[in-house]
N, C-alpha and C positions, 0 to 999 in steps of 0.2 A: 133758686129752684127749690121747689118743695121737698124735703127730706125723704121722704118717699120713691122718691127717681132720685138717684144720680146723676150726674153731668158724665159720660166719659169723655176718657181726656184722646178724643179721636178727631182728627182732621182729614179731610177728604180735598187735599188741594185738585183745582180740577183747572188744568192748563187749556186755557180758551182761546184758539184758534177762530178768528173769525170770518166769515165768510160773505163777500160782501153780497147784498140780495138775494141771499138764501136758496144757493142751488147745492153748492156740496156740504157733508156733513160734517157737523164736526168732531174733532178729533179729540177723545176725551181722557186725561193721564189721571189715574187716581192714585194717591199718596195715602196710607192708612199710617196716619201718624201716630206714634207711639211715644210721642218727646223726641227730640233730636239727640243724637247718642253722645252722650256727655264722656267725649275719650279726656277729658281732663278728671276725671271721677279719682277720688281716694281709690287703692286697690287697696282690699280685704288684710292682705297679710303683707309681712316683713318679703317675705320672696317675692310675692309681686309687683311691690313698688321697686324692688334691685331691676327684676325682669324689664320694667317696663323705662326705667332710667337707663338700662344697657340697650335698649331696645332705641331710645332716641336717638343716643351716639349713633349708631350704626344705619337709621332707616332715614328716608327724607322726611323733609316735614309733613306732616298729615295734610291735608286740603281742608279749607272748610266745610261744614253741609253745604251741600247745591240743592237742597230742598227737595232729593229724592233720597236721602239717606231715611234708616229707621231705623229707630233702638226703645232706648228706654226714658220713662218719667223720671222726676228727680224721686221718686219713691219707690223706682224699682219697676216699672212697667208700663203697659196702657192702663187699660180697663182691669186689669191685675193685680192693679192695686186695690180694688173694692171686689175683686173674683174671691169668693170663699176658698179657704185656705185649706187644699188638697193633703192627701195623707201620703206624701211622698217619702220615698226611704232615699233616694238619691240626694247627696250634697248638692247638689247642682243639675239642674232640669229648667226647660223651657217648653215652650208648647207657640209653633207658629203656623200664622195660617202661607202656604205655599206661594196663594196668587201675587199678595202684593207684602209680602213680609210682616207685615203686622205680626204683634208678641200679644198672643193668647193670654198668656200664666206663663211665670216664671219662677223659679226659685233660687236665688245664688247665681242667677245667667250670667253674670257679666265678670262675675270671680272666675283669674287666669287660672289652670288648673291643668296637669296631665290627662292624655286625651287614648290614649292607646293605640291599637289597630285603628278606631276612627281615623286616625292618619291619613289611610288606604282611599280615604272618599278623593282626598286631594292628589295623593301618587295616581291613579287611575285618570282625571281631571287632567293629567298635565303629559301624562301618554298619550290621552287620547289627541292633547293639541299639536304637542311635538314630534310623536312619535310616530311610527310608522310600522303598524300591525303585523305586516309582512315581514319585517326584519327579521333576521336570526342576531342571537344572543347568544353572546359567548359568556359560559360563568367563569368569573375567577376566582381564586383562593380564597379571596375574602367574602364573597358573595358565600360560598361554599360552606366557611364558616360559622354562618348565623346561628345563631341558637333557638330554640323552637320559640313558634311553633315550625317547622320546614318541610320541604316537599323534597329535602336529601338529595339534591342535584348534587353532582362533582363537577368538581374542578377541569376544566378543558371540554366540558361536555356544551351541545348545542342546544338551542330550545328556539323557537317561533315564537316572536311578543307577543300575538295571539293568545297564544296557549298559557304563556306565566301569568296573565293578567288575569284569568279565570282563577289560578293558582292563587293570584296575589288577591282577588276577593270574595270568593268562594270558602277556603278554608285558611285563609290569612298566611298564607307563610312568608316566615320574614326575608327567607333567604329568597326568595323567585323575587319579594323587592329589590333587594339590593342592586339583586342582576339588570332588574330592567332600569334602576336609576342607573347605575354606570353605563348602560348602553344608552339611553335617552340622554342623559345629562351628563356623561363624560366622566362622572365621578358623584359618589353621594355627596358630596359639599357642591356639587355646578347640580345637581338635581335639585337641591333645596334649594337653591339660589329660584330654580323656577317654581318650586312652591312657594318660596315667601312671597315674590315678585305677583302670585296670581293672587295668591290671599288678600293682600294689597287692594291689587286691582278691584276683588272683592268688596274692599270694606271689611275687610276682617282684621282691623287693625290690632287687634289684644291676641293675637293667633301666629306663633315663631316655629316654625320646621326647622329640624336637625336633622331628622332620618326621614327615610321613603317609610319607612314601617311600624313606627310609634314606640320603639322600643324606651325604655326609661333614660331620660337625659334633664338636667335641672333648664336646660336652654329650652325644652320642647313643650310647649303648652300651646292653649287655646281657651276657649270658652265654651256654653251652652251656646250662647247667643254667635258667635261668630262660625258653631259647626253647622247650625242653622243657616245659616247664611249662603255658603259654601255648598251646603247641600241643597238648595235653590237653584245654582246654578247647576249640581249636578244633575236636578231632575228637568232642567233644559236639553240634554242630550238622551236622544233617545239608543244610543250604544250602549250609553253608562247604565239607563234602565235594563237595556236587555243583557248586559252581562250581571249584572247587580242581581237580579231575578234567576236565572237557572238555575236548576237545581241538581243540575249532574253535566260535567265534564269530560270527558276521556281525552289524551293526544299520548305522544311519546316524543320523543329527543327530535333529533334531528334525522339522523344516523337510523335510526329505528331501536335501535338498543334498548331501552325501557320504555314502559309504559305506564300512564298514570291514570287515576279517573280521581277528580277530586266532586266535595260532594258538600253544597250548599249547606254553613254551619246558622244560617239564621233563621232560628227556629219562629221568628215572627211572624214569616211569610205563611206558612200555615195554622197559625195559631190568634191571626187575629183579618176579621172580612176586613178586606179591600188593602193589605198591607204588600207594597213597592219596596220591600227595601229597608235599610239600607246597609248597616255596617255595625258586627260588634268587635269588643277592644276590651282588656285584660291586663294590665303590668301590675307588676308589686305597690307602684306608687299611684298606679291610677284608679287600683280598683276595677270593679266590671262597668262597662260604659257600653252605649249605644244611639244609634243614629237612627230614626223609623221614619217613616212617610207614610202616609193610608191616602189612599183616592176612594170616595163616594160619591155617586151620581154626579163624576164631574168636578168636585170639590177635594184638594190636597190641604191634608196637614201636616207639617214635620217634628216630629218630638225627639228631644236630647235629652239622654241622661247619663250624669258624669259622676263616680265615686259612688256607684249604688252599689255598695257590699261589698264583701271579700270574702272567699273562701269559707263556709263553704256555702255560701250564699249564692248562688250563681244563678238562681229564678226570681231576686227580688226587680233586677231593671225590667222584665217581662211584665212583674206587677204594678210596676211604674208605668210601661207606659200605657197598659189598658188602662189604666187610670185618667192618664192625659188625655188620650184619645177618647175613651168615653165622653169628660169632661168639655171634649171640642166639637164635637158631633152631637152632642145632645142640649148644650146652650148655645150655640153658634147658631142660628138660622140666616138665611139670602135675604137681605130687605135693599130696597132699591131706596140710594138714599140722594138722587136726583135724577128730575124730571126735565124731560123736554120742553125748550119753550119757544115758541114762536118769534117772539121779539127780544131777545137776550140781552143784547148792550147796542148799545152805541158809541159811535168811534168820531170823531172831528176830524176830519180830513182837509189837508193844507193844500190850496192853490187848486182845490178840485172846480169845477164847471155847472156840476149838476147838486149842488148844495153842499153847506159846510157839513152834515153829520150823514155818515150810513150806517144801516141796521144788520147786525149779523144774528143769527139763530143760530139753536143746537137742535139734531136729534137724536143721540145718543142720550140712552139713558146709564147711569150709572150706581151697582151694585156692588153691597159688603155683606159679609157674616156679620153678624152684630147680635149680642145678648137682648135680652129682653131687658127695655127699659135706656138701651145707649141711645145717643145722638151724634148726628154727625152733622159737622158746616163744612160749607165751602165756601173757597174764595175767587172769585174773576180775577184772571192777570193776564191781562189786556192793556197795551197801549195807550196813552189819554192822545195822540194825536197820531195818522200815518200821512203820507206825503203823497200827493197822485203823482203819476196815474194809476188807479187800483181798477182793475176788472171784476166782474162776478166771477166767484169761486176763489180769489187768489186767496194766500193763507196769512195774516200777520201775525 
């Protein structure tokens, strides 16, 4: 290819459904390949490689790609790797596109790393699946005890998971975590059980929960790339958007005894168009960190940034990510990178009557963001033979 154009390293598998005699449409999956995620990768530092060798002991064995997985190049990215090189202050940052997870820009993504309050994205995620909003919550001693940030509930007092959940991402507090992992999960060690367990399910295999609330622990990390991940799934529920987005809460106890109004600490959602969300995070070891998403006419990007500053730096992840976000909205364009066709393949069909081969077509056409100058292929994966009796419309 001429030095002039790059090749991106982008594959659009496109799962070809065929339809015999071209009455229904087909049904078209696109994969925005990014390299298949190398979880055998060197990790960065002496703790990561302990983390992720205690991490075997304990987890089952990974599965292999099923060919919908997406991560990273052996260079560190997709297209990322020839993306001009961003003026990021964050250790660690990514930039994904929403729809089909493709990795924008990356920087340090895949280095395990303390994650903070992002925690919160995953505690929220596994209330909403287990839990049951209506419940009342009992705080105990221990819940009671967290150390800030907190919404200072006591000990024996009532609360509606409703209400802590707003508490718990609104203005972070640790302690309304605690309370609603023991009542969801029985216990913060049986609540983590069901965050590791969903991360998993995720794909978020470089990603260990210890606490509901991010607080500092050497067990508790994550990545750029797997809070991305996780944050995909959370902008699939439209609960999580709509508690994640408000900007003022009021309830009180149970009892009526107090009253609270807690007040949306993310300052993004005002400070940058079309910003959803999502979540920031704060520890001594993790530095300021954050979770963002922007929708534009239609179009999600999610940006991560892990370790951007400390004290008393606390507006540099904001310059991180208008950075990101600029950078994704302004080289990112829709180009449709196949077309429909008439005669699409053909299939050999065993012990059939009306001729050994039939014709299936597509009309679905299928679209990505893509830089100026990428390319994308695809692949048919289709059957070399099916067996009659096959009808018009059926799917193989």
């Amino acid at each position: 290819m001429q030095k002039n154009i790059y090749r991106a390293v982008v594959w659009v598998f496109i799962i070809c459904s065929v339809f015999l005699l071209g009455v229904s449409p087909l049904e078209l999956v696109t994969e925005a390949y990014s390299g298949i995620y190398n979880r055998q990768e060197e990790a960065g530092t002496e703790q990561s490689e302990q983390k992720q060798s205690e991490s075997e002991q304990s987890e089952p064995e990974q599965p292999e790609p099923d060919g919908t997985e997406i991560g990273k190049s052996s260079q560190g990215g997709t297209d990322a790797v020839s993306a001009p090189a961003l003026d990021l202050l964050a250790t660690s940052a990514i930039l994904v596109d929403e729809e089909n997870g493709r990795v924008l820009y990356e920087k340090n993504g895949y280095e395990e790393r303390a994650m903070a309050s992002t925690t919160k994205i995953m505690t929220l995620l596994v209330v909403l699946k287990y839990g049951n909003l209506e419940d009342v919550v009992a705080v105990s001693d221990y819940a009671a005890s967290m150390p800030d940030v907190q919404l200072n509930i006591r000990k024996g007092e009532n609360y509606y998971l409703k209400d802590l959940v707003y508490s718990l991402m609104l203005e972070s507090h640790n302690d309304s975590a605690v309370a609603i992992a023991e009542h969801v999960g029985g216990s913060v060690e049986g609540f983590a059980e069901l965050m590791n367990q969903m991360a998993y399910d995720f794909g978020a295999y470089h990603t260990h929960f210890v606490t509901p609330n991010g607080l500092d622990n050497e067990e508790h990390y994550s990545t750029a790339y797997d809070l991305a991940l996780i944050t995909r799934h959370a902008l699939d529920n439209p609960q999580f958007i709509e508690i994640t987005n408000t900007r003022s809460y009021s309830f009180s106890d149970v009892a009526g005894n107090r009253s609270f109004t807690v007040t949306n600490h993310n300052a993004f959602l005002t400070m940058y168009d079309g910003a959803i969300g999502v979540k920031t995070g704060f520890t001594g070891n993790a530095g300021y960190c954050f979770v963002g998403a922007v929708e534009r006419e239609g179009h999600r990007l999610i940006a991560v940034v892990l370790a951007c500053g400390w004290p008393p730096h606390k507006t540099y992840k904001w310059k991180d990510m208008r950075t990101l976000f600029d950078y994704g909205f302004e080289n990112y364009k829709k180009k449709t990178v196949y077309e429909p066709q008439t005669e699409a393949v053909y299939v050999r069909v065993e012990d059939g009557i009306e001729g050994e081969l039939c014709c299936g077509y597509t009309k679905e056409e299928v679209s990505l963001y893509m830089r100026e100058g990428e390319r994308a292929d695809y692949i048919w994966n289709v059957p070399e033979t099916i067996n009659a009796p096959v009808l018009a419309g059926d799917v193989i």
